[in-house]
C-alpha positions as CSV (number, residue, x, y, z in Angstrom):
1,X,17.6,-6.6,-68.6
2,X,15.6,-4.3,-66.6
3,X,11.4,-6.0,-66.0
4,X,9.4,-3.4,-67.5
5,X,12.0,7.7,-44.6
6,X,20.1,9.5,-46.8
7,X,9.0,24.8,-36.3
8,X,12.7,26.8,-37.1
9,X,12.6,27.5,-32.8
10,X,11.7,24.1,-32.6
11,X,14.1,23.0,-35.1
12,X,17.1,24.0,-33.1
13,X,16.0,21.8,-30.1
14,X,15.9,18.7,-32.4
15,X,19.5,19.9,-33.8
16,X,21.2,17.2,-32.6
17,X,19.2,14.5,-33.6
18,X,18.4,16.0,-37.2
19,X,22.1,16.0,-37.4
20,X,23.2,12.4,-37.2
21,X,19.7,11.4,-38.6
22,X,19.1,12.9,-41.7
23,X,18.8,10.7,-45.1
24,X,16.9,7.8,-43.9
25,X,15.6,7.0,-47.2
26,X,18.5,7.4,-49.7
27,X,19.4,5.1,-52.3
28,X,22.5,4.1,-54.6
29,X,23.1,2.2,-57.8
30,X,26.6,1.6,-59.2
31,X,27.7,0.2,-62.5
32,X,30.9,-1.0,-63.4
33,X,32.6,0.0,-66.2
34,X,32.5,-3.4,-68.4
35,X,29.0,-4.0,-67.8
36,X,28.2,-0.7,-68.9
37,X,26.6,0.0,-71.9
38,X,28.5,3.2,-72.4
39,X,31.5,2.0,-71.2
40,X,31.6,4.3,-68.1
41,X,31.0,4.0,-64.5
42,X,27.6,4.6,-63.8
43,X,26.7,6.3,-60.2
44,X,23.2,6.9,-59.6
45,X,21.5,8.4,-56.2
46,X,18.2,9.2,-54.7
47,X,18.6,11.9,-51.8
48,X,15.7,11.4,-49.6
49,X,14.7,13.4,-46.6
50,X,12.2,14.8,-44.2
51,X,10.1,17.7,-43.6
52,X,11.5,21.3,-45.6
53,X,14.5,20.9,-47.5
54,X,16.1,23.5,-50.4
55,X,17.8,21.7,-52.8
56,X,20.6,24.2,-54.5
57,X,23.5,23.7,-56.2
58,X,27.0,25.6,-56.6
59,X,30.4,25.5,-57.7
60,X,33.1,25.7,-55.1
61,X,36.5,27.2,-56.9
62,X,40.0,25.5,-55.8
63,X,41.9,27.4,-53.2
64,X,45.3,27.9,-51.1
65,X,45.4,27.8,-47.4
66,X,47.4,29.7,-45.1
67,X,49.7,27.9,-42.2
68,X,47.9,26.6,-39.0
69,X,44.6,27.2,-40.6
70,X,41.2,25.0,-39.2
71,X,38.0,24.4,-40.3
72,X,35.7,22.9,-38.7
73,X,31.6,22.1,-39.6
74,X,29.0,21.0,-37.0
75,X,29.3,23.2,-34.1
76,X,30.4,20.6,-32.0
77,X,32.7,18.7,-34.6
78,X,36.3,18.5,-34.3
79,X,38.5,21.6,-35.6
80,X,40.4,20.0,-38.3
81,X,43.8,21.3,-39.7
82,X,43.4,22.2,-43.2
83,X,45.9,21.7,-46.2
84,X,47.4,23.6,-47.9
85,X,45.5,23.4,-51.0
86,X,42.2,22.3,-51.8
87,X,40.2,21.5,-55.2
88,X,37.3,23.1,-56.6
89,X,33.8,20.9,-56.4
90,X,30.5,20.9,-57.7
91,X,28.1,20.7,-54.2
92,X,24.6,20.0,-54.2
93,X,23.3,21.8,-51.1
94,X,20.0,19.8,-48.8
95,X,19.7,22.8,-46.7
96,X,17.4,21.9,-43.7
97,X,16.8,24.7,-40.9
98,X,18.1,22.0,-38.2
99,X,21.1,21.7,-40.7
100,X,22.3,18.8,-41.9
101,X,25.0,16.8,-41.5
102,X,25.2,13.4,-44.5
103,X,23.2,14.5,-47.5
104,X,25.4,16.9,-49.9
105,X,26.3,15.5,-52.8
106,X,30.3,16.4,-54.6
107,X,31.9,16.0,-57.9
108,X,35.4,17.4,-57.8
109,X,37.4,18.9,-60.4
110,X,39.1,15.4,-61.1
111,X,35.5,13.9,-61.6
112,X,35.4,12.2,-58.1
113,X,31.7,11.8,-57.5
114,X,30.9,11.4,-53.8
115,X,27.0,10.3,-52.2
116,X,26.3,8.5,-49.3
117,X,23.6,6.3,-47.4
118,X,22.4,6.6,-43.9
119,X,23.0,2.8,-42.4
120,X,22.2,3.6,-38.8
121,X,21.1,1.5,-36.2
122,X,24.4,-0.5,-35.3
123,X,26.1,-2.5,-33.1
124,X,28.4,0.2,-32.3
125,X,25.9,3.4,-31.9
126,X,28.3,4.3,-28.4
127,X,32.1,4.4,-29.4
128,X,33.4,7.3,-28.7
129,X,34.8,10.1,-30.8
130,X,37.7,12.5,-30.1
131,X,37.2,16.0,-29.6
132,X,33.7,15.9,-31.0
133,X,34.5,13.5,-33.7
134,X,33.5,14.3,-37.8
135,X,30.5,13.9,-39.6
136,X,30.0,16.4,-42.2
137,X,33.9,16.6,-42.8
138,X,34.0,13.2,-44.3
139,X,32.4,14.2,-47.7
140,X,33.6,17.8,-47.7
141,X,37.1,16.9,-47.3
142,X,36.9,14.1,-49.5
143,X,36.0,16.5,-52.3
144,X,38.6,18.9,-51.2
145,X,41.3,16.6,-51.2
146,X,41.2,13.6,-53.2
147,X,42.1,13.0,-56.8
148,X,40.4,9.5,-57.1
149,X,38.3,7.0,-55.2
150,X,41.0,4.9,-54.0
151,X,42.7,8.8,-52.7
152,X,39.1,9.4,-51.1
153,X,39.2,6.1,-49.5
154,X,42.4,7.1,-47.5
155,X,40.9,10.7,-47.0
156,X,38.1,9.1,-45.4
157,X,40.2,6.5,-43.0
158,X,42.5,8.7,-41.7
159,X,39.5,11.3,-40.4
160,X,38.0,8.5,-38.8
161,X,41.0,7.1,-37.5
162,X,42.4,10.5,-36.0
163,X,38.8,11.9,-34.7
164,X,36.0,8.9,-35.2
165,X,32.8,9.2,-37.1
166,X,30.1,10.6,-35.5
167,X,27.3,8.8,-37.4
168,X,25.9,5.7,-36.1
169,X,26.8,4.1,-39.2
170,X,26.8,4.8,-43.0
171,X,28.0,4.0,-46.7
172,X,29.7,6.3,-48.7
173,X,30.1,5.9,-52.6
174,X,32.9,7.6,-53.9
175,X,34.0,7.0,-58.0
176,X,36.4,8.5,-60.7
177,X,36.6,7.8,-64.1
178,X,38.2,4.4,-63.8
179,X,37.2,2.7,-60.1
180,X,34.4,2.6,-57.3
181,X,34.6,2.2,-53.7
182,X,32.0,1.9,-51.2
183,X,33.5,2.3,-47.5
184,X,30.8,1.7,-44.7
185,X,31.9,3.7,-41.4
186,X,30.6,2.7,-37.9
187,X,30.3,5.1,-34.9
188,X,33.9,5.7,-33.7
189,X,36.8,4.6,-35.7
190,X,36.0,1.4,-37.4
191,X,35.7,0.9,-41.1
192,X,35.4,-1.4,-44.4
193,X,36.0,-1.1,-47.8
194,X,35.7,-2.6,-50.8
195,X,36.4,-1.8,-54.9
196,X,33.1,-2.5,-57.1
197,X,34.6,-4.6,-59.2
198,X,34.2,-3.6,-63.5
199,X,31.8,-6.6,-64.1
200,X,29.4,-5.8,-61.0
201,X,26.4,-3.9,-60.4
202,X,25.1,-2.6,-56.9
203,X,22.5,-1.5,-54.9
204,X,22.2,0.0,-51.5
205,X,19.4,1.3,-50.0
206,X,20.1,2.1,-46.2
207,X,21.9,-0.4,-44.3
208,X,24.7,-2.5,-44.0
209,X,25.1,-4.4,-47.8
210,X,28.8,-5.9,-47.4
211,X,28.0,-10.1,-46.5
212,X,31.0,-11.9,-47.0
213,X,33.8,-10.7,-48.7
214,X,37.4,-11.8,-49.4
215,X,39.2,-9.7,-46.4
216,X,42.6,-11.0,-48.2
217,X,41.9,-9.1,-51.1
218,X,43.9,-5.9,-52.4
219,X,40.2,-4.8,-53.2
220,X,39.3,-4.8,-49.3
221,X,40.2,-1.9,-47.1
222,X,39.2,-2.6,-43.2
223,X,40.6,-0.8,-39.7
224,X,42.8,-3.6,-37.9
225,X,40.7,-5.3,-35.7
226,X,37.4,-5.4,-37.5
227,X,37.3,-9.0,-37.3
228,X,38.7,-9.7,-34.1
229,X,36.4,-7.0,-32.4
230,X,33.6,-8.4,-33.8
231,X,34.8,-11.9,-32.8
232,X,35.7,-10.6,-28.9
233,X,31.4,-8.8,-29.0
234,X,29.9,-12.6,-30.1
235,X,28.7,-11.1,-33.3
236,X,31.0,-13.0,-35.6
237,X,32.2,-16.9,-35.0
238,X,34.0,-18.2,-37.7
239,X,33.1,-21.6,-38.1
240,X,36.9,-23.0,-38.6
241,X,39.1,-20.9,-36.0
242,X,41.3,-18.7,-38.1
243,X,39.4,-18.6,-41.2
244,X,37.4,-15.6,-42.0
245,X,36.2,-16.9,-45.2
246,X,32.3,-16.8,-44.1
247,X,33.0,-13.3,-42.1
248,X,29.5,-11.1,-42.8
249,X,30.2,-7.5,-41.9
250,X,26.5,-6.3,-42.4
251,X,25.7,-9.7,-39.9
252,X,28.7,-8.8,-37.7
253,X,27.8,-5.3,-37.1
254,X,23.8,-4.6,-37.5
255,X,21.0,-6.0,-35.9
256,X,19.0,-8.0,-38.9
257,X,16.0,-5.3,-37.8
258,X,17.6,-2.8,-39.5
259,X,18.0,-4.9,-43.0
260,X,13.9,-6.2,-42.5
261,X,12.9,-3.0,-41.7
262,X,10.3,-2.5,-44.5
263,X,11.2,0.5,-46.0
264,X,14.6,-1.0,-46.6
265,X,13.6,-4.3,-47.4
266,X,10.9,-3.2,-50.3
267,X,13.1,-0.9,-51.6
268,X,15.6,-3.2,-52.5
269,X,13.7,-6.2,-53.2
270,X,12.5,-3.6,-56.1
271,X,15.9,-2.9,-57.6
272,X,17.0,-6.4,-57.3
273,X,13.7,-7.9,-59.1
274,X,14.6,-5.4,-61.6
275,X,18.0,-6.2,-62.0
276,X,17.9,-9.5,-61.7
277,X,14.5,-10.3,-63.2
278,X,13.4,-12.1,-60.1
279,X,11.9,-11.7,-57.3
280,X,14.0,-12.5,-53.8
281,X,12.0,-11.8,-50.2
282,X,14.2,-12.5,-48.0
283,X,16.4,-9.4,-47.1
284,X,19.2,-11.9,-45.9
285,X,18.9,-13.1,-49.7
286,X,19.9,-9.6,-51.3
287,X,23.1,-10.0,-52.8
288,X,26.1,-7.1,-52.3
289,X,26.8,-7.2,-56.2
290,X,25.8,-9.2,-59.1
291,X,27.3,-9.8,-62.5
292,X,24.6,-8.6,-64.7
293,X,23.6,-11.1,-67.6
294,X,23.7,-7.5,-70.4
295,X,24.9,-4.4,-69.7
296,X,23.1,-1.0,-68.2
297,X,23.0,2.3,-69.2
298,X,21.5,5.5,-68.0
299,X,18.2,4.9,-68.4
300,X,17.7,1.5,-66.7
301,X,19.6,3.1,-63.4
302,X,17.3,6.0,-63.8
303,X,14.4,3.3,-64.2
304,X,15.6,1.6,-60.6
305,X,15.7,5.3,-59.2
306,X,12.3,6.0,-60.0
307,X,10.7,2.3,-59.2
308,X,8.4,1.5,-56.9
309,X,7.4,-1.2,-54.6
310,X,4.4,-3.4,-55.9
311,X,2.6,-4.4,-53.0
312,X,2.3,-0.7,-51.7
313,X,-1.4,-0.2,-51.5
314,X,-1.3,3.6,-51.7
315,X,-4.7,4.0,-49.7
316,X,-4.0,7.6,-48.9
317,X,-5.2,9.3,-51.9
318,X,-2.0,10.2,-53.0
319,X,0.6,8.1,-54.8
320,X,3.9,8.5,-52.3
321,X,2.9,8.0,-48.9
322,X,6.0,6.1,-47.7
323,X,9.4,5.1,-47.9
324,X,8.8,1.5,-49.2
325,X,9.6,2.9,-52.5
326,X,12.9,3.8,-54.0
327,X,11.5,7.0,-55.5
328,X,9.4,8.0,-52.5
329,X,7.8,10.7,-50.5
330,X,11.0,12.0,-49.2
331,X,12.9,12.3,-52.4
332,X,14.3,15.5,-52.9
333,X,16.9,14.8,-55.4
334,X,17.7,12.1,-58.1
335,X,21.1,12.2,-59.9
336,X,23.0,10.0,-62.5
337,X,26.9,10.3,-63.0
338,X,28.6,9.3,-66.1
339,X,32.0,9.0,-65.3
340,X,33.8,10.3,-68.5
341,X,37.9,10.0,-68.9
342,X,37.7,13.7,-69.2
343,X,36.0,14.9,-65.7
344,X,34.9,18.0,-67.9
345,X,33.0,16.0,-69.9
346,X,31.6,13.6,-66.9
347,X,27.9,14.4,-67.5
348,X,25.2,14.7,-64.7
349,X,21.5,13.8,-65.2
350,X,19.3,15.5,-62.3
351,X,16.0,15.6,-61.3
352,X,14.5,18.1,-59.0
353,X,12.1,15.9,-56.9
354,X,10.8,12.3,-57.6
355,X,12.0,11.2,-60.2
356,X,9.4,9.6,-61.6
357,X,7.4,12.8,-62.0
358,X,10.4,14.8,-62.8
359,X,12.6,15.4,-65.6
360,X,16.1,14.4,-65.9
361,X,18.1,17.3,-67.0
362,X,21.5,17.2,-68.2
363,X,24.2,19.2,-66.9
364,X,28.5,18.8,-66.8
365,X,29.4,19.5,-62.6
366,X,32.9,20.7,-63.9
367,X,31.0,23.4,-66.0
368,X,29.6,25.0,-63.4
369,X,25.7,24.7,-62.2
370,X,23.2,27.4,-63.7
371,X,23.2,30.4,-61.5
372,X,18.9,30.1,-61.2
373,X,19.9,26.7,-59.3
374,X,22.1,28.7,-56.1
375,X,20.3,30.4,-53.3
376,X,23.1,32.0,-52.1
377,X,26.6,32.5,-53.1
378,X,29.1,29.2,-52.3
379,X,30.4,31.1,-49.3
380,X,27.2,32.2,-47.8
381,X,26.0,28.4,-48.2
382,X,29.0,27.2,-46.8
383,X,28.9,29.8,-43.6
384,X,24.9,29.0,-43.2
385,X,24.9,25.4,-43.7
386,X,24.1,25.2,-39.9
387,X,22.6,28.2,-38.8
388,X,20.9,29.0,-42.3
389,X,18.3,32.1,-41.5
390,X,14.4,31.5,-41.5
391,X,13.4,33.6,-44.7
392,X,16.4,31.0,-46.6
393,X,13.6,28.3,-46.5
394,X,10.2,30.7,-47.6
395,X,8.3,30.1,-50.6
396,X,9.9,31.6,-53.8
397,X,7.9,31.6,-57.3
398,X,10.8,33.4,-58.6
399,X,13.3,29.9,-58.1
400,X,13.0,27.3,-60.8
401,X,13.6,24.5,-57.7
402,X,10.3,25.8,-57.0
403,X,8.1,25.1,-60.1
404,X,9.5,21.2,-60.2
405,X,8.0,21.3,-56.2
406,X,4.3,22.3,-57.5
407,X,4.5,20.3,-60.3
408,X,5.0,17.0,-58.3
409,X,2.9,18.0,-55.0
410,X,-0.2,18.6,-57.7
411,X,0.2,15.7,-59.6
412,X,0.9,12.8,-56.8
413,X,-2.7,13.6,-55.7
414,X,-4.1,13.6,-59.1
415,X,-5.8,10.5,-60.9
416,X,-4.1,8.4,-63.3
417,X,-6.0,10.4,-66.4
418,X,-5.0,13.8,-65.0
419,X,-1.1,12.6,-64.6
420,X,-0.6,11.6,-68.1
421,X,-0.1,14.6,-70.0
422,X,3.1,15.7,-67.0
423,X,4.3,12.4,-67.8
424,X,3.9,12.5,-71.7
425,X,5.9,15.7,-71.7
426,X,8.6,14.3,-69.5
427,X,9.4,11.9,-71.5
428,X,9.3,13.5,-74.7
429,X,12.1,15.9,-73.5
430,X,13.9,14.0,-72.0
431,X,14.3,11.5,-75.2
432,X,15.4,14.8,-77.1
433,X,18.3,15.5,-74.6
434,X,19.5,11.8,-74.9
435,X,19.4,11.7,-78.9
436,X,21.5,15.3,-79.0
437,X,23.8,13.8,-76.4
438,X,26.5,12.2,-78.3
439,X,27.0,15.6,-80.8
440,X,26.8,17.6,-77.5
441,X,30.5,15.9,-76.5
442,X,31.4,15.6,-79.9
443,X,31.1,19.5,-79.9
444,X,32.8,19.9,-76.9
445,X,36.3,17.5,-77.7
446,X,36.3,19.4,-80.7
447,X,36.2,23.3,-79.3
448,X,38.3,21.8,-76.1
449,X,40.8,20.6,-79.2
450,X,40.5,23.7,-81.7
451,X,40.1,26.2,-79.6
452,X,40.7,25.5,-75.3
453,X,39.3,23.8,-72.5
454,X,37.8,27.2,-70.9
455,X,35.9,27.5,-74.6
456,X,34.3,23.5,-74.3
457,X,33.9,24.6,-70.3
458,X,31.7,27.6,-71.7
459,X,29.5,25.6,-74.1
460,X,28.9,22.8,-71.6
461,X,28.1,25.4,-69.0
462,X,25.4,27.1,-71.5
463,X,24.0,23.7,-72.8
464,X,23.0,22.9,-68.8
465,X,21.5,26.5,-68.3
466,X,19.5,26.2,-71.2
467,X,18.3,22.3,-70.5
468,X,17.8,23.8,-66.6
469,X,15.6,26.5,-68.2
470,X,13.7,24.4,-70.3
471,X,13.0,22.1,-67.5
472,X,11.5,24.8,-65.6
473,X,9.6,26.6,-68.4
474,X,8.1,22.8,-68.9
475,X,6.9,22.3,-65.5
476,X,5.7,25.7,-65.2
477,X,3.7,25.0,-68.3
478,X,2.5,21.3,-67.2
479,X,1.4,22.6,-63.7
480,X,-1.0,25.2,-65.3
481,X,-2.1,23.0,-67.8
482,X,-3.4,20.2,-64.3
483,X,-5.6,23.3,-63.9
484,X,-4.7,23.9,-60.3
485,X,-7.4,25.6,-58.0
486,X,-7.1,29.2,-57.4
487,X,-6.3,29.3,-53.4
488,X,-6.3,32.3,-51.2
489,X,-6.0,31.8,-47.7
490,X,-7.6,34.2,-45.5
491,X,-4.8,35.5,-42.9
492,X,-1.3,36.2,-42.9
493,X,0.3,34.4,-41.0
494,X,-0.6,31.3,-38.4
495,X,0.7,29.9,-35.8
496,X,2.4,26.7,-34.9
497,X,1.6,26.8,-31.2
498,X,-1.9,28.9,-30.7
499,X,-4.8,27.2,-31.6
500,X,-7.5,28.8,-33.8
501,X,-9.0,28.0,-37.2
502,X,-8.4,30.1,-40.8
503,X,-10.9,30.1,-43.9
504,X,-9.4,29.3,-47.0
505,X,-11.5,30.5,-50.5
506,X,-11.2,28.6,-53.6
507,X,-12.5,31.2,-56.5
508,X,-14.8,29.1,-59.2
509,X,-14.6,30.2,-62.8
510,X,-16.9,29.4,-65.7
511,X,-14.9,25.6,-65.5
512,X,-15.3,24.5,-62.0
513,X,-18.8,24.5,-60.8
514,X,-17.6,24.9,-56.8
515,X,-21.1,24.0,-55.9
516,X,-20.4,20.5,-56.5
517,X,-17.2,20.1,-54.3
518,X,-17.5,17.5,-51.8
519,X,-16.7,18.3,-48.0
520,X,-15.2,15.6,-46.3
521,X,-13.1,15.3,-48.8
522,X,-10.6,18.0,-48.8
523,X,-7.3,18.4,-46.5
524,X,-5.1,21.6,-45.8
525,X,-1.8,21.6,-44.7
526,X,2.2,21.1,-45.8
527,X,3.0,18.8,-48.4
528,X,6.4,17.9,-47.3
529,X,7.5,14.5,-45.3
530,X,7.0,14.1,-41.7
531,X,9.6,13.3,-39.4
532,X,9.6,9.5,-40.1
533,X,9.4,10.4,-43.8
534,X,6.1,9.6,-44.3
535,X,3.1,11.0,-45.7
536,X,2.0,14.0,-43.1
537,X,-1.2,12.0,-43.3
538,X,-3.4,14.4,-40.6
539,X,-3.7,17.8,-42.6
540,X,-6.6,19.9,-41.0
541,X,-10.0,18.4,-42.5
542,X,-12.7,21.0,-43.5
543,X,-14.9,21.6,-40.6
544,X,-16.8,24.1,-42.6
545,X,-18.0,24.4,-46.0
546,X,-20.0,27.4,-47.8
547,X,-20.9,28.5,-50.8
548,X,-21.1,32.4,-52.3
549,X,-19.8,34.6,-54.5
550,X,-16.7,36.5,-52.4
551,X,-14.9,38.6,-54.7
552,X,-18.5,39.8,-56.4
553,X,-17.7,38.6,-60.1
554,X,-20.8,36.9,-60.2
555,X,-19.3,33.0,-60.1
556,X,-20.0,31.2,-56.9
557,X,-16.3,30.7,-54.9
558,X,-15.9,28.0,-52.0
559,X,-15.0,29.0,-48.7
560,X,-13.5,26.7,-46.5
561,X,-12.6,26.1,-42.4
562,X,-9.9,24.4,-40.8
563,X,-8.0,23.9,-37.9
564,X,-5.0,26.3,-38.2
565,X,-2.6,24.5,-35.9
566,X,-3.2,21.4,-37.5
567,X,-2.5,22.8,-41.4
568,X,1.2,24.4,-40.2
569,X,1.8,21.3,-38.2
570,X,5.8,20.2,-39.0
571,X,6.1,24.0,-40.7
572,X,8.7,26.2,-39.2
573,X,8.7,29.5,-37.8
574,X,9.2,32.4,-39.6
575,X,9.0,31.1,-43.1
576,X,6.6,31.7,-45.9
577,X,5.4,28.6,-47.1
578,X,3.2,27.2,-49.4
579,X,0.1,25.2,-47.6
580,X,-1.9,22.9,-49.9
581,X,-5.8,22.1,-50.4
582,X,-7.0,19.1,-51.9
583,X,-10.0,17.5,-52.4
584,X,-12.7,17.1,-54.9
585,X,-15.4,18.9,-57.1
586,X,-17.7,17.3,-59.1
587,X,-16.1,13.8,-58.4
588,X,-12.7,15.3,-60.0
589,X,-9.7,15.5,-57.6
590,X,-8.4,18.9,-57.7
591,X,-5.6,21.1,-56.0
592,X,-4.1,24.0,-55.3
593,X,-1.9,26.7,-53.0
594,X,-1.1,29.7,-51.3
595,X,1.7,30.9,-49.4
596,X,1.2,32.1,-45.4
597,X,3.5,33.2,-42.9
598,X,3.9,30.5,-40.0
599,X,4.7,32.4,-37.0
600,X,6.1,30.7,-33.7
C-alpha cells in the first residue's frame, strides 16, 4: 500500500523551558491488529530532539514499597504517594543536561508500550496545577503501574485529575497485546481518549489529531466538562444545541497555527500520501485514522518513520536540515513494537539515529537491553535524570551509541555516490534479521515450553546483544570505509563565552591530495540540532587556509582557522565533545572529527 524540531551552566538557566519543551519533532504510527499483516499491534515512534542528547537504554526490575513512601521527578513536581508495588520496565533513557521531562520511552513487563508527542501550543497553556503538578510522572507511573492500555489510561486520568499536567499539551500512546489508546492531555486537568480501533491506522506528528469523534462511545474517555468548557471559551458551537456530533477537540482546543505549522504539516502530509496513496495539503484535511485498503507490517511503518518531505529543497549541503521531515535532523531514536500475546516475546526494532541511515536492530524489552546500551546503572539514571553530571554527556569511542552517531553525522553531508555503500549494508542486514525472525520465536516458545521462561528470557536476551553488536561492528566498519578525514584540533579545550580562534590540521595521505581542498568551503562546529531543531547552520567558516607538511612525514597536511566561539556554539560546558569539519578536496565532499574540551 505504501508509494515507493517529542552550555551545561547555561543549560540550567533554560531548565525550565527545556523541561516542558522538549520533543518538538516526535512522531507516532499505530496499527491495529486486523489490519496488520502479522496480526499484532504495530506501535512505531520517532523520538526527536534538540541539541546533545544520550540515548541509553535499561531494565528497571519490579519492586515493593514501604508505607507512606513518595516519589517525586522534576524538582518542582508534585510528591506523589507511591504503591505498594511496582512492575519492572524496559526504559529508553533521552538524557539532556537541562533534563527532560516527555521523551522516555517504556515497555512493561505485561508488554504495555508507552511513547508520547509534544502537542504544545494550546488553548489552555495557563490552568493551573496543584502542588507543582506532574509531567514526567505520567509515563513513569504508567509503566509502574498498569497492566494494559485501557489500566494506563486510568493511571494517567487520575494523575491529572488529582495534581494537573504540567505540559502545555500532549498525546500519549500507550498499547498491550490486544488494544491502543491515545489520550491527549491539556495544561491542568483536562483530558480525551480514544481506543484505536482493530481496523485503523494512525499517525501523529505533534499536535492535536482527535477531529470529531463519537463522545457517546465506550471507546471515548474525556474529563467531565470537556465539551461544555470548550463551549463556555467560544471555541466549540455545536451547530444543533445539545448535539455534540460535529464536536472537533483538536479545533476546540488548538489554535489551527499549531496544525499548519510546517514542520507538522509536511510531516504528516508525508505519512498520509504514503498511507493513503494520495496526496492531501490541507492540514485540516488529515484524517485521525483511516481503514487501510491492505494490511501493514513492520517494514512499511519503518518506511513512514524514515520518509521524507518531497518539496524540502535541502540547500544546506547536508541532507537533514529541518524538521519538515518525519525522520529529521533531531531524530535520536526510531523504534517499532510488535505487540506479541506473550509480552516476552513482543519484539522491538530500534534504530540508533535517523532511521533512514541507521539500522533497525532487533531486540525483546522483556529480555533485558544489552549492557553496551546503559550508561549508567537503572538507579543512577533514575537519580541523575535531572541533574545528570557534565562528563555523563562527553564523547565516548568506547559506547556503541557512539559509532551509529559518526556514521550518520558523516554520511548526511556526503554525496549520493558516497552514501550508497552505508545504505547497501543496511539493508542487507537488516533483510537477514527479518528472514531468521520467525525461527528466532519459534526457538524461544519451544525452550519457554521444554525447558522455562527464564531459559527463552536468556536466548532472547543473547540474540539482541549479538544483533546490538553486529550493528555497531557494521557502522564502525561503514564509517571507515566513507574514508573520514583525519582531524586534530590544535587545543584542548575552548570556550563558549571568550572569543578567540583555534587551528584545526587535517593530515593528507598518499589518497587525499590536501592541496586541492577548497576554502570557503569548509565549516567547523557541533553537529547536533539547534534549539528550534534545526540544522546549526552558522558553524565557524575557515578564515585561514595553509598548506605544509606538520607532523614531518613528508605528505603535505591542511591547516585550518576558525572562530572558536562560533565552532562550540550550543556545546556545553565541561563536556568532551566531538566538533566536526567539513568541506571539500578535490571537488569531493569530505569529513571528519576530533574531540575538545568546551569550557564555560
Amino acid at each position: 500500500m505504501l508509494k515507493s524540531k517529542c552550555m551545561l551552566a547555561a543549560a540550567i538557566g533554560m531548565a525550565i523551558a527545556a523541561l516542558s519543551l522538549n520533543a518538538q519533532a516526535c512522531s507516532t504510527v499505530v496499527v491495529g491488529k486486523d489490519v496488520s499483516a502479522t496480526g499484532q499491534i504495530i506501535v512505531g515512534h520517532n523520538e526527536d530532539n534538540d541539541l546533545r542528547i544520550v540515548t541509553s537504554q535499561y531494565w528497571v526490575p519490579a519492586a515493593d514499597h514501604k508505607a507512606g513512601e513518595t516519589i517525586t521527578y522534576e524538582p518542582t513536581a508534585a510528591k506523589i504517594p507511591q504503591v505498594e508495588h511496582t512492575y519492572g520496565y524496559y526504559w529508553t533513557q533521552t538524557l539532556h543536561p537541562a533534563g527532560y521531562s516527555f521523551s522516555d520511552g517504556f515497555v512493561n513487563e505485561h508488554g504495555l508500550a508507552i511513547v508520547s508527542n509534544n502537542c504544545n501550543e494550546t488553548f489552555e497553556e495557563e490552568n493551573p496545577v496543584v502542588d507543582g503538578g506532574v509531567g514526567y510522572g505520567i509515563r513513569r507511573l504508567m509503566a509502574e503501574r498498569a497492566k494494559t492500555a485501557r489500566e494506563a489510561v486510568d493511571v494517567a486520568i487520575g494523575l491529572v485529575t488529582k495534581y494537573g499536567y504540567t505540559s502545555g499539551g500532549r498525546t500519549y500512546t500507550v498499547a498491550d497485546r490486544n488494544e491502543a489508546w491515545q489520550i491527549m492531555l491539556l495544561k491542568g486537568h483536562r483530558y480525551i481518549a480514544r481506543k484505536i480501533q482493530d481496523d485503523e491506522v494512525t499517525y501523529i506528528a505533534n499536535a492535536f489529531a482527535f477531529d470529531k469523534v463519537d463522545v457517546n462511545s465506550k471507546d471515548v474517555i474525556m474529563s467531565p466538562d470537556l465539551i461544555e468548557h470548550a463551549i463556555k471559551t467560544g471555541k466549540y458551537k455545536p451547530a444543533k444545541a445539545g448535539d455534540y456530533s460535529d464536536f472537533s477537540f483538536r479545533k476546540a482546543y488548538q489554535p489551527v497555527s499549531r496544525r499548519a505549522a510546517d514542520w507538522n504539516k509536511d510531516r504528516a502530509q508525508t505519512a498520509w500520501e504514503l498511507l493513503m496513496g494520495k496526496e492531501t495539503t490541507d492540514q485540516e484535511a488529515f484524517p485521525y485514522s483511516i481503514k487501510p485498503t491492505q494490511k501493514l507490517g513492520v517494514a512499511d511503518v519503518q518506511k513512514i518513520l524514515s520518509g521524507h518531505w518531497k518539496r524540502e529543497e535541502r540547500t544546506s549541503g547536508f541532507f537533514h536540515q529541518s524538521m519538515r521531515d518525519i525522520c529529521n535532523i533531531g531524530t535520536f531514536e526510531s523504534v517499532v513494537y510488535e505487540m506479541n500475546p506473550n509480552p516476552l516475546f513482543t519484539r522491538g526494532w530500534r534504530t540508533a539515529g535517523r532511521p533512514c541511515q541507521m539500522p533497525y536492530v532487533p531486540f525483546f524489552p522483556l529480555a533485558k537491553p544489552s549492557a553496551a546500551q546503559a550508561f549508567m546503572t537503572p538507579e543512577v539514571a533514575t537519580a541523575e535524570h535531572f541533574h545528570a553530571a557534565p562528563d555523563r554527556f562527553d564523547f565516548k569511542p568506547d559506547f556503541g551509541l557512539y559509532a551509529a552517531l559518526t556514521a550518520q553525522n558523516l554520511v548526511d553531508y556526503l554525496d549520493a555516490e558516497q552514501q550508497k555503500d552505508l545504505h547497501e549494508a543496511v539493508a542487507e542486514q537488516q533483510a537477514k534479521w527479518v528472514k531468521e525472525g520467525d525461527a528466532v520465536l519459534k526457538t524461544a516458545a519451544y525452550l519457554e515450553k521444554a525447558v522455562s521462561p527464564s531459559k527463552a528470557e536468556a536466548f532472547l536476551h543473547q540474540y539482541g546483544a549479538v544483533a546490538y553488536n553486529t550493528s555497531v561492528s557494521l557502522l564502525e566498519n561503514e564509517f571507515h570505509d566513507m574514508k573520514p578525514l583525519d582531524v586534530q584540533i590544535l587545543a584542548d579545550s575552548l570556550s563558549l563565552s571568550k572569543k578567540g580562534t583555534v587551528d584545526v590540521v587535517v593530515f593528507g595521505n598518499k589518497d587525499l591530495d590536501v592541496t586541492k581542498a577548497k576554502k570557503e568551503s569548509f565549516i567547523f562546529g557541533v553537529t547536533y540540532p539547534n534549539p528550534d531543531v534545526d540544522l546549526y547552520k552558522d558553524r565557524a567558516t575557515a578564515e585561514k587556509m595553509t598548506v605544509k607538511d606538520v607532523n614531518g612525514d613528508g605528505v603535505k597536511d591542511l591547516v585550518l582557522t576558525f572562530a572558536s566561539d562560533k565552532a562550540v556554539k550550543y556545546g556545553f560546558a565541561d563536556v568532551r565533545t566531538d566538533l566536526w569539519l567539513f568541506g571539500e578536496i578535490d571537488g569531493e565532499k569530505k569529513g571528519g572529527f576530533d574531540v575538545v574540551r568546551i569550557v564555560k
